[in-house]
N, C-alpha and C positions, 0 to 999 in steps of 0.2 A: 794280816797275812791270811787269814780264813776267809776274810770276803775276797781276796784275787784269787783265792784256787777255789773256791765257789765257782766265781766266774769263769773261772778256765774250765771247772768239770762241765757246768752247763754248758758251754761252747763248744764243748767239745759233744756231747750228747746232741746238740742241735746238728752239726757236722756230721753226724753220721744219721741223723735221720730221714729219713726217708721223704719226698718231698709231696707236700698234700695240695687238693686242686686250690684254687687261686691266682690271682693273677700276679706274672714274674716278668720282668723284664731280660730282655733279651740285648745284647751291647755288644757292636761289633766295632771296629776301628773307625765306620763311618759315621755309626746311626745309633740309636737306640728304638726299641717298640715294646709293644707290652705284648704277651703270650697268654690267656687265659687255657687256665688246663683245668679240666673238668673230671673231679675224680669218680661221680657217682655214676657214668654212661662207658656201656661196653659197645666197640668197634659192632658194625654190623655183619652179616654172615657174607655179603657179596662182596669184601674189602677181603685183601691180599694178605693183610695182616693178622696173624693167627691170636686169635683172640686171645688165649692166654696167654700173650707177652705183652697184650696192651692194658695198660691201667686205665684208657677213658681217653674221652674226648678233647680235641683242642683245640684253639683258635687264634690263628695269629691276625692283628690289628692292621685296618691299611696300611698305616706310615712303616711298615715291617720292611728289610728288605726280598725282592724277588724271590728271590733262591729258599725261602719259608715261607712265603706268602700260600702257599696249598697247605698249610699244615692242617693235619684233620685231626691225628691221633698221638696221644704221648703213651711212652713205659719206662718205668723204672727198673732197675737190675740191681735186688740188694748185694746180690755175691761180688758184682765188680762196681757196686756204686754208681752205675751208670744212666741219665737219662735222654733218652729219643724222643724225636718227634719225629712223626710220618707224617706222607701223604697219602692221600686216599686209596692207592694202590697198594699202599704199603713199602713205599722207597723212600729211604732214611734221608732226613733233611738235614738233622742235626743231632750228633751224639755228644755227650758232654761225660767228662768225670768231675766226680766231688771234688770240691774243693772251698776254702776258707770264706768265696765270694760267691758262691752258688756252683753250678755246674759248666766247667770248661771244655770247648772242645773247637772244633770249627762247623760251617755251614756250610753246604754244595760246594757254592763256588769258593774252597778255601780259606775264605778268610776264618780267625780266630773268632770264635765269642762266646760269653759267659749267658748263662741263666742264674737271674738269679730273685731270689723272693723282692717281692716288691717292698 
């Protein structure tokens, strides 16, 4: 009985943690790709996106689809659990909430998809 709610409080602390640079995959209805997010680099000063809501650099893999494929910049929002990737102007590609499998949300072109730790 102590080792299953062990593992449910540690699951539940990973769940709400906040997500650190590395590489996550991305998983849509079609396709999957890999994301690397880069926590130690801040957006630069000629990007659209105000630096204090970006947590760092990003990079999405060729096999990604179109509609991410400019991803430049990730953030995090501990208040609503939420994370974004940008593009270089600072136009939201993908917003995702927490959730049990990484971060759910959809992409540009509507479809669903999750991020989630590799």
């Amino acid at each position: 009985m102590l080792t299953s709610l062990t593992v449910l409080l540690t699951f539940m602390a990973l769940a709400d943690a906040p997500p650190e640079g590395g590489v996550y995959t991305l998983t849509t209805p079609v396709q999957s790709c890999e994301i690397l997010l880069d926590a130690t680099a801040a957006p630069l000063p000629e990007t659209n996106l105000d630096q204090r809501d970006a947590s760092g650099f990003a990079t999405a893999m060729p096999s990604c689809p179109a509609s991410v494929s400019q991803t430049s910049f990730w953030s995090y929002r501990d208040a609503d659990r939420t994370l974004s990737l940008y593009d270089p102007s600072g136009a939201s590609l993908f917003t995702g909430l927490a959730s049990e499998e990484g971060w759910r949300g959809e992409i540009t072109d509507g479809l669903p998809a999750t991020l989630s730790a590799r």
